[in-house]
Backbone as CSV, one residue per row, in Angstrom:
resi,resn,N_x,N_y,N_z,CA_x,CA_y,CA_z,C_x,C_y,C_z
1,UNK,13.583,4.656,14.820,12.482,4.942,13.922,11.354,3.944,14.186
2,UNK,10.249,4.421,14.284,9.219,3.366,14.190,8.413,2.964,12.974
3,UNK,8.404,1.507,13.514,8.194,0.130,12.281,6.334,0.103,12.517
4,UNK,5.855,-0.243,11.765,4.112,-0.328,11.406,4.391,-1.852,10.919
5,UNK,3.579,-2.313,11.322,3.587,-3.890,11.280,2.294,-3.917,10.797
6,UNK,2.088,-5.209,9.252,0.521,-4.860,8.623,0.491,-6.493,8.561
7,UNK,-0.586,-7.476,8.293,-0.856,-8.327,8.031,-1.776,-8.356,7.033
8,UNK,-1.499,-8.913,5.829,-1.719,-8.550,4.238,-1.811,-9.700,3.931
9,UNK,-2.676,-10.057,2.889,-2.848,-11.296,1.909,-2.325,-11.201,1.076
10,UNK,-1.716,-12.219,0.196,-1.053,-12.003,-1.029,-2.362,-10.711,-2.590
11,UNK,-3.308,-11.603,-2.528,-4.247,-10.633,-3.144,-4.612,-9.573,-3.325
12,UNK,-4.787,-9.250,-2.021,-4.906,-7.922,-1.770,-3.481,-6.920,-1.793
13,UNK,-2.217,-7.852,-1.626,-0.949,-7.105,-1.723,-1.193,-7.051,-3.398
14,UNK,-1.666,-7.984,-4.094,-1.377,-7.666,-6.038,-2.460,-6.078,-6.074
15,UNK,-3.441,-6.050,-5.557,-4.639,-5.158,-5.993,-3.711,-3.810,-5.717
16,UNK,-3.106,-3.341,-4.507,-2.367,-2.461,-4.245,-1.280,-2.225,-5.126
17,UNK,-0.385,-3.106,-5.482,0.623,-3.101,-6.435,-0.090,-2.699,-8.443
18,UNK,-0.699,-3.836,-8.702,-1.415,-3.409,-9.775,-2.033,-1.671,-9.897
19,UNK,-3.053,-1.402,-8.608,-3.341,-0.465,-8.943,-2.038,0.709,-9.067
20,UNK,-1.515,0.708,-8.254,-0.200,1.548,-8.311,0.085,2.125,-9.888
21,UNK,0.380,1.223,-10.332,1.061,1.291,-11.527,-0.056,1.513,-12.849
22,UNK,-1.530,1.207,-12.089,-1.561,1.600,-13.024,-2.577,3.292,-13.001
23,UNK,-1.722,3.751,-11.954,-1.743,5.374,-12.045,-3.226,5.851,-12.013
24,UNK,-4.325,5.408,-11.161,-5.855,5.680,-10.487,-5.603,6.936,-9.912
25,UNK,-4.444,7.183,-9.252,-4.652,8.619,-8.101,-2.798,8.974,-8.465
26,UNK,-3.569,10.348,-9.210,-2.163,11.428,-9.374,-1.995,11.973,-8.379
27,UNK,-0.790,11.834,-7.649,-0.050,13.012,-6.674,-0.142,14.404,-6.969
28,UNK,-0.715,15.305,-5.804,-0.075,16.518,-6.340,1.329,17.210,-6.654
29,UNK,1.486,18.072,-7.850,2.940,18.603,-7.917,3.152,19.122,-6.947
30,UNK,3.243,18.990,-5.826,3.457,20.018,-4.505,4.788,19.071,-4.166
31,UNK,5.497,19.911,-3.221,6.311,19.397,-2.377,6.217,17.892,-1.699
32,UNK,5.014,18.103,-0.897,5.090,16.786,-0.388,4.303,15.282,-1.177
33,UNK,3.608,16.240,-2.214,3.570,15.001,-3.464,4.496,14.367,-4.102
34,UNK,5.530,15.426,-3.971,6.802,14.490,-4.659,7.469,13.718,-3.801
35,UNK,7.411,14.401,-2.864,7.741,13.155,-1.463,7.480,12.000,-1.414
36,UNK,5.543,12.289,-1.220,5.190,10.978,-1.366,5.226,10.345,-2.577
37,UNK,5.362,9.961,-3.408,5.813,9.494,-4.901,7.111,9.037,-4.906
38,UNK,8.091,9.924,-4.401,8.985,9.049,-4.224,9.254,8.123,-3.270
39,UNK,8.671,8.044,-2.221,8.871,6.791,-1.099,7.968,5.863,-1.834
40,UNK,6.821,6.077,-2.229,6.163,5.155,-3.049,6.780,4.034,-4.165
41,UNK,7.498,4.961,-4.444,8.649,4.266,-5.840,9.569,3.232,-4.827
42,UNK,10.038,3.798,-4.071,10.666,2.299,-3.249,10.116,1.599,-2.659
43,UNK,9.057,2.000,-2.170,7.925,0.877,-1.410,7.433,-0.599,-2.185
44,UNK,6.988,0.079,-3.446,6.660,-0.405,-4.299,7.334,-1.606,-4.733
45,UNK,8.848,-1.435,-5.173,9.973,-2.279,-5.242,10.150,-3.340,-4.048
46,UNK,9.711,-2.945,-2.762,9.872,-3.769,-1.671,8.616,-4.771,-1.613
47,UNK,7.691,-4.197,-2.025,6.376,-4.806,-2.158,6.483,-5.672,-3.165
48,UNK,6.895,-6.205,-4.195,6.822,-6.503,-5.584,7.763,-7.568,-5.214
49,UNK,8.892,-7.557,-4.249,9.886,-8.462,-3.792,9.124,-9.341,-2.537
50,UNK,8.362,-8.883,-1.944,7.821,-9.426,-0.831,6.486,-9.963,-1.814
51,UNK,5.759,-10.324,-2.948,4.878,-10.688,-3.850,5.603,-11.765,-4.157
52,UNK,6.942,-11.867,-4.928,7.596,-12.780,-5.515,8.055,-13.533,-4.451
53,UNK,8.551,-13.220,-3.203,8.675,-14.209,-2.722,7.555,-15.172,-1.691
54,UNK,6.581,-14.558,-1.706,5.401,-14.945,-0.937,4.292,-16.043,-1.910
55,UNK,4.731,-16.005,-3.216,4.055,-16.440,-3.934,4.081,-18.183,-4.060
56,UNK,2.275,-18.360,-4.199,1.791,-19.570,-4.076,1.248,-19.870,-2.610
57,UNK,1.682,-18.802,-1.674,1.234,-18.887,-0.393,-0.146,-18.294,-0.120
58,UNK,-0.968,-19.490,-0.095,-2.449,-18.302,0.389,-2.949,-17.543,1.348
59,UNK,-2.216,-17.624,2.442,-2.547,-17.162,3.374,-1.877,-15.891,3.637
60,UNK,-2.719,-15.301,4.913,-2.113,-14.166,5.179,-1.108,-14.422,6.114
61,UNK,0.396,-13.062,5.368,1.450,-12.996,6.269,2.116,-11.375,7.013
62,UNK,2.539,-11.386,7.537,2.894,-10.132,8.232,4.297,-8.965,7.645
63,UNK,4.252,-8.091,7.602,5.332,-7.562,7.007,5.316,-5.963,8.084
64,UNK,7.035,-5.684,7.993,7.126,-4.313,8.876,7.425,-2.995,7.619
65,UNK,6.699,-1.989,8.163,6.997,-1.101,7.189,7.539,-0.400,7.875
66,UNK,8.663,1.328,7.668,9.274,2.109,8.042,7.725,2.832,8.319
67,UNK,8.142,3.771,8.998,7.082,4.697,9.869,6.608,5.597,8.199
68,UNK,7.461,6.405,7.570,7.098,6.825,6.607,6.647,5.997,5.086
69,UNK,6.913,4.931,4.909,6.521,4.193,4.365,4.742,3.884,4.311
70,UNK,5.135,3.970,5.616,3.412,2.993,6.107,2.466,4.630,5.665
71,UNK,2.706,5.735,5.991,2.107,6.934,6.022,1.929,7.026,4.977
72,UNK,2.656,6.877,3.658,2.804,7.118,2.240,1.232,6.061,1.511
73,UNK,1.751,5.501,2.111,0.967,3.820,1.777,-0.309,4.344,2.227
74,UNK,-0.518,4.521,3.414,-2.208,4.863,3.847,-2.479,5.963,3.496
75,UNK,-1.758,7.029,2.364,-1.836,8.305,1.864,-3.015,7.888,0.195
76,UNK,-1.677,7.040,0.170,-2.169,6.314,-1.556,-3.713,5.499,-1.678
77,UNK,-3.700,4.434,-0.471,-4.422,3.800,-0.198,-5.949,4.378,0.225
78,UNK,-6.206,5.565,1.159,-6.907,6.074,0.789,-7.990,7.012,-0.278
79,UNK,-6.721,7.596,-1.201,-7.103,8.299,-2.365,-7.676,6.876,-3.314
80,UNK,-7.284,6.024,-3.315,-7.680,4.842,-4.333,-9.185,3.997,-4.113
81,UNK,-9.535,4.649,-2.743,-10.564,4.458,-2.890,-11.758,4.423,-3.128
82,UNK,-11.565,5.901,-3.204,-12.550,6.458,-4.223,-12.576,6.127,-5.866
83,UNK,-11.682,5.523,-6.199,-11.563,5.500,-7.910,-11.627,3.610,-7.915
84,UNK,-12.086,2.923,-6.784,-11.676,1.442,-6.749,-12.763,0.875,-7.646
85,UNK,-12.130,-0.020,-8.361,-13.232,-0.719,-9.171,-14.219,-1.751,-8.499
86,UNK,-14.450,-2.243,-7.909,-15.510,-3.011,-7.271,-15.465,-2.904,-5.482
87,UNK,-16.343,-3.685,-4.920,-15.920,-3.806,-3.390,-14.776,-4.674,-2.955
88,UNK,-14.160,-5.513,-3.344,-13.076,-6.290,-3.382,-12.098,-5.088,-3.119
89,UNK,-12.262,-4.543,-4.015,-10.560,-3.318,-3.964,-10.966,-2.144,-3.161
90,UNK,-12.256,-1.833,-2.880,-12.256,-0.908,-1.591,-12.165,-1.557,0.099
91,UNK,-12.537,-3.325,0.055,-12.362,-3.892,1.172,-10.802,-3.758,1.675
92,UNK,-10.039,-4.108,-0.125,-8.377,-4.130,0.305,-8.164,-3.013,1.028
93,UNK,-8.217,-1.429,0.416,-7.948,-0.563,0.485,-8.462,0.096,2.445
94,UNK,-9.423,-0.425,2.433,-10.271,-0.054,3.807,-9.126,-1.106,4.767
95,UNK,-9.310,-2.120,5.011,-8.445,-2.507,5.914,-6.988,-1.974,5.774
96,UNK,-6.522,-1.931,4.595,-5.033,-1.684,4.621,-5.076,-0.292,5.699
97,UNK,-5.889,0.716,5.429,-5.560,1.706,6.473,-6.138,2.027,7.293
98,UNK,-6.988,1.238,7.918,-7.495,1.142,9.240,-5.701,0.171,9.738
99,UNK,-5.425,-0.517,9.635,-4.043,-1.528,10.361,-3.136,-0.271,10.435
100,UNK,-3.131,0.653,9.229,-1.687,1.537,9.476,-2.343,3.019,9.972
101,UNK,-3.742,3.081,10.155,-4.167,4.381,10.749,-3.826,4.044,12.912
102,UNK,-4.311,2.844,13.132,-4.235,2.615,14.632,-2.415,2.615,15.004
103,UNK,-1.663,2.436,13.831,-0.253,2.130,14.375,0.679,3.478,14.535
104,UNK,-0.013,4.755,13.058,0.155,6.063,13.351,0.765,6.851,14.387
C-alpha cells in the first residue's frame, strides 16, 4: 500500500483537528461520504495521538499517512476551505493539500 508522507506543524495540525470537530463541511449521505467520514473518524484519533505526543514541540515534524487516509484528508481539507475563518486556516488548509495532491 502506499504511504503519503506530510510535514505538518503542530498548529496547523490543531486548526485541522479543531476544525474537524467542529463540523464546517458536512459529508454527503452518499456512499462514498460515508466512506470518507469514516476513515476520517480514525484519522482523526491518529492525529489527536500524534498532537499529544508532539506537544510543546514547535517545530515542524513529518508523519506517514496510508494512501487512503491522505485522500480522505485532502478531500476534507479542501472543502474547509472555503468555510476557513481567516488566512491562517486557508494557508493550513492550502499547503496541507498541495503535499498530499503531488504524492497522489
Amino acid at each position: 500500500m502506499n504511504k503519503i508522507k506530510l510535514k505538518i506543524k503542530i498548529e496547523h495540525l490543531r486548526v485541522v483537528i479543531e476544525d474537524y470537530y467542529e463540523a464546517k463541511t458536512q459529508l454527503a449521505q452518499t456512499a462514498a461520504g460515508k466512506v470518507i467520514g469514516s476513515i476520517l473518524q480514525e484519522l482523526m484519533i491518529k492525529l489527536e495521538r500524534k498532537l499529544i505526543s508532539k506537544r510543546g514541540e514547535g517545530k515542524e515534524f513529518s508523519m506517514t499517512l496510508k494512501y487512503h487516509e491522505a485522500y480522505s484528508l485532502a478531500i476534507i481539507a479542501h472543502e474547509q476551505m472555503r468555510f476557513a475563518a481567516g488566512e491562517f486556516e486557508i494557508n493550513v488548509y492550502r499547503l496541507l493539500t498541495q503535499q498530499i495532491e503531488k504524492q497522489l
